[in-house]
Backbone bond lengths (Angstrom), bond angles and torsions (degrees), N, CA, C in turn:
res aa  C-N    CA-C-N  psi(-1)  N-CA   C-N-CA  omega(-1)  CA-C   N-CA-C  phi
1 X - - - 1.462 - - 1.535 108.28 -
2 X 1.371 107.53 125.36 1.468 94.74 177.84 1.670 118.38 -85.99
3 X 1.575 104.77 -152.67 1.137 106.18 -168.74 1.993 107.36 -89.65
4 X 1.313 118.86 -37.89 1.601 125.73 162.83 1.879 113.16 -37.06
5 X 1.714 107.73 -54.41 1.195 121.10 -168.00 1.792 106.62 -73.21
6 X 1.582 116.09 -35.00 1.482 111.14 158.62 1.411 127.76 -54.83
7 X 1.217 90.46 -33.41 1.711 90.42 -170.93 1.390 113.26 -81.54
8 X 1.471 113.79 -45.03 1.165 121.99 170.90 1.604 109.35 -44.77
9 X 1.493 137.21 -52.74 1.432 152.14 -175.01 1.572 82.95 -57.70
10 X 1.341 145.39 -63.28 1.201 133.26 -133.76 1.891 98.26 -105.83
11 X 1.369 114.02 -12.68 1.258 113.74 174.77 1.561 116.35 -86.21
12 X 1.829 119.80 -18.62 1.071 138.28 171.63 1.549 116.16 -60.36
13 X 1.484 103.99 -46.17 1.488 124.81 -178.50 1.092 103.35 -78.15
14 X 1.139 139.78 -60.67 1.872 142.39 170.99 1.506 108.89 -43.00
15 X 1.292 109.27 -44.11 1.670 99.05 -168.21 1.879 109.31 -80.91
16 X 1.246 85.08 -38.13 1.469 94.40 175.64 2.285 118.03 -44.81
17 X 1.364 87.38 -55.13 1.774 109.00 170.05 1.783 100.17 -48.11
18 X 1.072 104.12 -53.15 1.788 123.28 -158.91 1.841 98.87 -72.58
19 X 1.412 121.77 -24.52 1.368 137.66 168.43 1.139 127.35 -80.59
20 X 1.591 108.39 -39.86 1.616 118.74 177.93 1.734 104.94 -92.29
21 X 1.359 122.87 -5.14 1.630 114.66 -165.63 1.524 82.64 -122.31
22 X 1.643 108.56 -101.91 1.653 116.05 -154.72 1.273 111.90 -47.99
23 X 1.645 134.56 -54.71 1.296 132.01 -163.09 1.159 100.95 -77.77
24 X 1.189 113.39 -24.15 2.312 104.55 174.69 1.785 115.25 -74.39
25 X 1.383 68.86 -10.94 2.028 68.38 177.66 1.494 100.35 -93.41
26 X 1.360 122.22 -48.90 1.058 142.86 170.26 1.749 132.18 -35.88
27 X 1.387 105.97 -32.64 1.445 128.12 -155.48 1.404 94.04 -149.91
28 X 1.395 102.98 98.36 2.218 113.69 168.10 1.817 100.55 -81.39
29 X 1.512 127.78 -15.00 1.598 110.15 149.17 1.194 144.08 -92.77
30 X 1.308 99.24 14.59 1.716 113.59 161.74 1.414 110.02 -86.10
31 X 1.510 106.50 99.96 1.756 116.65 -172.39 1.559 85.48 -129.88
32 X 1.469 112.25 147.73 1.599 126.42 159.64 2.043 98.06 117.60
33 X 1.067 94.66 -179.05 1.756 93.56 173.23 1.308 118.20 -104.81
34 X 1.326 132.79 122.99 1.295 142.64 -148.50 1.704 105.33 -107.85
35 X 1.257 122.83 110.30 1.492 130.41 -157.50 1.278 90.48 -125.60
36 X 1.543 118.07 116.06 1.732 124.08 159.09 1.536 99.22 -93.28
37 X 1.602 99.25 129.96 1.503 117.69 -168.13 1.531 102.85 -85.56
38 X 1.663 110.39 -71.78 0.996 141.34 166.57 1.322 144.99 -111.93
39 X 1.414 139.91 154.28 1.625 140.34 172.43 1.200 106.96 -139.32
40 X 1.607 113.26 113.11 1.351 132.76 164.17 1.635 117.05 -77.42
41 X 1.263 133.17 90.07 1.369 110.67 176.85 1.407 115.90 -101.37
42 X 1.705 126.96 118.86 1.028 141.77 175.85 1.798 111.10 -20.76
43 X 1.268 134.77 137.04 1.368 114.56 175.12 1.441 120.53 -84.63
44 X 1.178 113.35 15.57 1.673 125.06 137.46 1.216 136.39 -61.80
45 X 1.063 108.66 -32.71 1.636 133.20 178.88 1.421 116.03 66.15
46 X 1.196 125.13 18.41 1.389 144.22 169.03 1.741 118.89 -88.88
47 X 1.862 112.36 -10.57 1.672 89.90 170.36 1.693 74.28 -149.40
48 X 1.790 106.56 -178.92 1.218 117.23 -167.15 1.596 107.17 -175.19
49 X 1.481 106.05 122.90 1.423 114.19 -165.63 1.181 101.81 -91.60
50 X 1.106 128.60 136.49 1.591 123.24 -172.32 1.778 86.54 -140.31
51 X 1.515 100.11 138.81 1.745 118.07 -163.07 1.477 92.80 -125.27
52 X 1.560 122.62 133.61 1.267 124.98 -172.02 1.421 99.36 -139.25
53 X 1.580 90.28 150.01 1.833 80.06 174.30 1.747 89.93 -133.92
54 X 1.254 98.16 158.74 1.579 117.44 -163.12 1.446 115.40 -122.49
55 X 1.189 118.17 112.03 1.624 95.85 -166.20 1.828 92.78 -124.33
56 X 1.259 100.85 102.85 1.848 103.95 -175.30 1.512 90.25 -115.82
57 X 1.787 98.29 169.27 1.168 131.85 161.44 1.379 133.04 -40.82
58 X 1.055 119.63 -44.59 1.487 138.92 157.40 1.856 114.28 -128.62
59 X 1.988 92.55 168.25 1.374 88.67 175.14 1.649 137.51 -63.29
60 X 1.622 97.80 -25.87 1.385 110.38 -175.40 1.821 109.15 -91.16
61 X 1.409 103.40 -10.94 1.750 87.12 156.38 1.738 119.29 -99.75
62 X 1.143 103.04 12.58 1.653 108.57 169.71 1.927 93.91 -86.80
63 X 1.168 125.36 -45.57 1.241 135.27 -148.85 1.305 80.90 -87.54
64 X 1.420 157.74 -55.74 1.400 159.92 -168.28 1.488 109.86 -70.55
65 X 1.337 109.83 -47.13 1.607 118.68 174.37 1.935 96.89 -51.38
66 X 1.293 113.75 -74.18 0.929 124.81 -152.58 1.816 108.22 -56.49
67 X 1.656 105.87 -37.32 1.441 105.43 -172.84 1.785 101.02 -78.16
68 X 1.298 126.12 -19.72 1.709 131.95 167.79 1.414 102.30 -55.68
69 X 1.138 117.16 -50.01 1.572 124.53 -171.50 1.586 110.50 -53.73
70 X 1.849 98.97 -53.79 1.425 104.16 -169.88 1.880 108.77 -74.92
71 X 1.141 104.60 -9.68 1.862 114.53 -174.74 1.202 115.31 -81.81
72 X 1.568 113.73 -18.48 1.254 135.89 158.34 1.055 131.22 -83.31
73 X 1.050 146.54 5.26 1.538 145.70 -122.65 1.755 104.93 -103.78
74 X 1.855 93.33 -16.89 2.098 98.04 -170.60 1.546 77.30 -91.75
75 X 1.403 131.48 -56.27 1.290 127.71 -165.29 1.843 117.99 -50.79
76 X 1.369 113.87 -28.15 1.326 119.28 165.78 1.393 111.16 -71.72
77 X 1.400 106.73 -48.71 1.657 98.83 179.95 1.329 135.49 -78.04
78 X 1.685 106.11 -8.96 1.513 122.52 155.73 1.879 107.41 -58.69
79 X 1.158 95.74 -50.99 1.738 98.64 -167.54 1.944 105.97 -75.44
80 X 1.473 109.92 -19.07 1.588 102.55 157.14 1.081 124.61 -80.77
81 X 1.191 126.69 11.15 1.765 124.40 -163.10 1.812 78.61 -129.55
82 X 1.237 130.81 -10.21 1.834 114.69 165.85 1.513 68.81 -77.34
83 X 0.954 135.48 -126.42 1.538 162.86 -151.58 1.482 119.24 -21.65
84 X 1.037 158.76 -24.94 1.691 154.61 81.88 1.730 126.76 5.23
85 X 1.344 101.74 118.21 1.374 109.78 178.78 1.819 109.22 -81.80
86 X 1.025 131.61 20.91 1.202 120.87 -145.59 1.844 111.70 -134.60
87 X 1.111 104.87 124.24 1.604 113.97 -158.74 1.911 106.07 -27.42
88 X 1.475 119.27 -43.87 1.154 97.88 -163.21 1.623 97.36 -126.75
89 X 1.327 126.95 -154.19 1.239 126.85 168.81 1.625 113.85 -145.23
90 X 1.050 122.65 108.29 1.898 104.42 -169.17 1.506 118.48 -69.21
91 X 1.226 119.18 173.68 1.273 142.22 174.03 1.188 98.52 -43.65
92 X 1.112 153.70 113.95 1.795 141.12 109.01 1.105 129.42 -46.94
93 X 1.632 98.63 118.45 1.703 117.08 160.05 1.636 111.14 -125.32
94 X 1.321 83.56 134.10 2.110 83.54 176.21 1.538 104.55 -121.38
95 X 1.091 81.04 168.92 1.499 121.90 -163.38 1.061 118.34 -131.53
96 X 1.782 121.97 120.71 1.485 110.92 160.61 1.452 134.15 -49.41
97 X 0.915 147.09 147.88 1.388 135.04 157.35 1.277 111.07 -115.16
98 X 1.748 129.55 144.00 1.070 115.01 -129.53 1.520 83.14 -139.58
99 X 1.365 106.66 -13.17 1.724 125.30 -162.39 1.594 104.50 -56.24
100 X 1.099 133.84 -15.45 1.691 133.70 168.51 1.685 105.27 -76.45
101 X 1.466 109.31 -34.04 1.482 106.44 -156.27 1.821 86.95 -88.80
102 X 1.044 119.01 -48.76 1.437 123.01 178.03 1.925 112.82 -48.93
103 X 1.265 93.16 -60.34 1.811 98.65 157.63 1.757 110.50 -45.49
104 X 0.953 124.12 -63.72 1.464 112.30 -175.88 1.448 117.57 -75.00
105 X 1.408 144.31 -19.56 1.236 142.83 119.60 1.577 119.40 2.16
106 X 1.780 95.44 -84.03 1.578 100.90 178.16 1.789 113.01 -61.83
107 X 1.173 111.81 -12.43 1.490 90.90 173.59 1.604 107.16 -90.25
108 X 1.247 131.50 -39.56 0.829 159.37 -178.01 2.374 90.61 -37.46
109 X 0.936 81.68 -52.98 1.993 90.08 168.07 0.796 88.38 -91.09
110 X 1.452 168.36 -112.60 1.499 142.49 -72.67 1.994 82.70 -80.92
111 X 1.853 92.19 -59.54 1.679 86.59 -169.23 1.842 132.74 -61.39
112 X 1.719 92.26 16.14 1.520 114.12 176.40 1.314 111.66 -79.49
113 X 1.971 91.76 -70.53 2.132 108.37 177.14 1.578 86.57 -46.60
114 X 1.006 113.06 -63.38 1.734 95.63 -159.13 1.372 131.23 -40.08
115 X 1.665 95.25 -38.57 1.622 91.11 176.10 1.413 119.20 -86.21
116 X 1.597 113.01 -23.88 2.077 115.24 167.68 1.578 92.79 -71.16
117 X 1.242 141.97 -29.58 1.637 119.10 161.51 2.187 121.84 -48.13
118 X 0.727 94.77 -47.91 1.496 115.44 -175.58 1.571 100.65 -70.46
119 X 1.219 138.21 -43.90 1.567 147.92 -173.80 1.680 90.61 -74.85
């Protein structure tokens, strides 16, 4: 494992803490459960894709959750640079990740054919 793929693992876990504690106190439109999927960190270590998945009540508080998240993004990376031993802190940009909803989709058919198989 290199050194990009650690950080990324340990920036996933930090941001995630920094989502469910400070910015929820912080942010009364962050509603729904806030899941960091993934963290890409550039092997520069100057930017970092961070992939979230949002699982709200409706569509437009997934779409509100998610744009709070991104409105924040210096305020998250202020609160990873308390919490990080490490000279700098990169750029955050997130990203939905959609890969649960796409997973339940495809089952969503498989457990379809299956049942027009059986009929």
């Amino acid at each position: 494992m290199n050194r990009t793929d650690r950080l990324g693992s340990e920036y996933r876990k930090e941001i995630s803490a920094i989502l469910s504690g400070a910015l929820k106190n912080k942010e009364p439109n962050l509603k729904g459960l806030v899941s960091v999927t993934e963290a890409h960190v550039a092997p520069d270590l100057k930017t970092a894709k961070i992939y979230v998945s949002v699982y709200a009540v409706t569509p437009e508080q997934k779409v509100e959750t998610l744009a709070c998240i991104r409105e924040n993004a210096g305020f998250i990376r202020k609160e990873l640079a308390r919490v990080m031993r490490t000279r700098t802190v990169p750029a955050l940009t997130f990203f939905e990740d959609s890969s649960m909803e796409y997973g339940q989709r495809m089952d969503d058919i498989f457990a379809k054919l299956h049942e027009d198989k059986k009929e």
